[in-house]
C-alpha angles and dihedrals in degrees: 000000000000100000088058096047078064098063094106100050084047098055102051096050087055091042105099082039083059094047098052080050104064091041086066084062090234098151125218099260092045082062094041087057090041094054087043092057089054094048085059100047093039075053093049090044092048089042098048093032096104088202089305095155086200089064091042095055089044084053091047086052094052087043081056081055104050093051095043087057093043084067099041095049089064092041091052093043083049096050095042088048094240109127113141150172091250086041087064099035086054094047091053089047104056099046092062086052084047098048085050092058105056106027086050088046097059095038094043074047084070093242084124136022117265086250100058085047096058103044088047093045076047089056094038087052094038088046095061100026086073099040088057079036094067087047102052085051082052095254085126120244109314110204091169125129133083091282134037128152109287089062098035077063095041094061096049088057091052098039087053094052096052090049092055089055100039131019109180123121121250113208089335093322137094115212083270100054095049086055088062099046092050094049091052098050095039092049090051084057089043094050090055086039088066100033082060095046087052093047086050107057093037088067 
């Protein structure tokens, strides 16, 4: 969607971030455990917030972290000249464990029905499984749909951030609550997106 046509401005403006990084000597995979840990804790606050908006904004900022570090893991591994096949198998990894983590923290929270929550954490899953699918089947890696990650991410950050400053329900939802909902449905239509796009160039 729009947030991941935005890969390459965001990467040069992280470059030279990228590149005091790696002078440090801090490697890839070092940055890849260190987002998933605040994918777990941004999870646990969502999870244990009650409906406290101070936790939920905390939780929206590690969820800044972890997606900040996401892209910087790739950059460092770039600049050190360590990119790898088990590089890319463990950053994969861990963003599905990442995405776990969060989705399944506000909706375990109570901001949505369990429900709601399964059929969303289904799409998110679905959603990547098929991007890393059509390159497996060397269609190279397909990041289309409405919704990939960057801006699954990035409305969880806003949505945090409005909940922080207003907590009221809108037709049954909190800000929230209608995040998850939309995530769940666009990455449905993300999920069939792809499946076309890999039918299509099997053919």
């Amino acid at each position: 969607m729009t947030f991941n046509a935005l890969r390459p401005v965001a990467s040069k403006i992280l470059e030279p971030m990228a590149v005091a990084i790696a002078k440090m000597g801090i490697s890839p995979n070092t940055i890849s455990m260190i987002s998933l840990l605040f994918a777990a804790l941004a999870g646990i606050l969502y999870y244990r917030s009650a409906f406290d908006p101070l936790l939920v904004l905390v939780a929206g900022l590690l969820v800044a972290l972890n997606s900040f570090l996401d892209a910087m893991d790739g950059l460092v591994a770039r600049y050190m000249n360590a990119s790898s096949a088990r590089g890319d198998f463990l950053d994969h990894v861990i963003d599905r464990y990442s995405d776990v983590f969060i989705i399944c923290g506000i909706f375990f929270g109570g901001y949505v029905e369990w429900q709601i929550g399964v059929i969303t954490i289904v799409g998110v899953l679905l959603t990547s499984y098929l991007g890393t699918q059509a390159q497996a089947l060397n269609l190279g890696r397909y990041y289309g749909g409405i919704i990939g990650r960057a801006d699954r991410l990035v409305l969880i950050m806003l949505s945090s951030v409005i909940y922080y400053f207003y907590q009221a329900e809108v037709f049954g939802f909190s800000s929230l609550g209608w995040m998850i909902l939309i995530i769940g449905v666009g990455s449905h239509i993300t999920a069939f997106q792809r499946i076309a796009h890999v039918w299509k160039q099997l053919e």
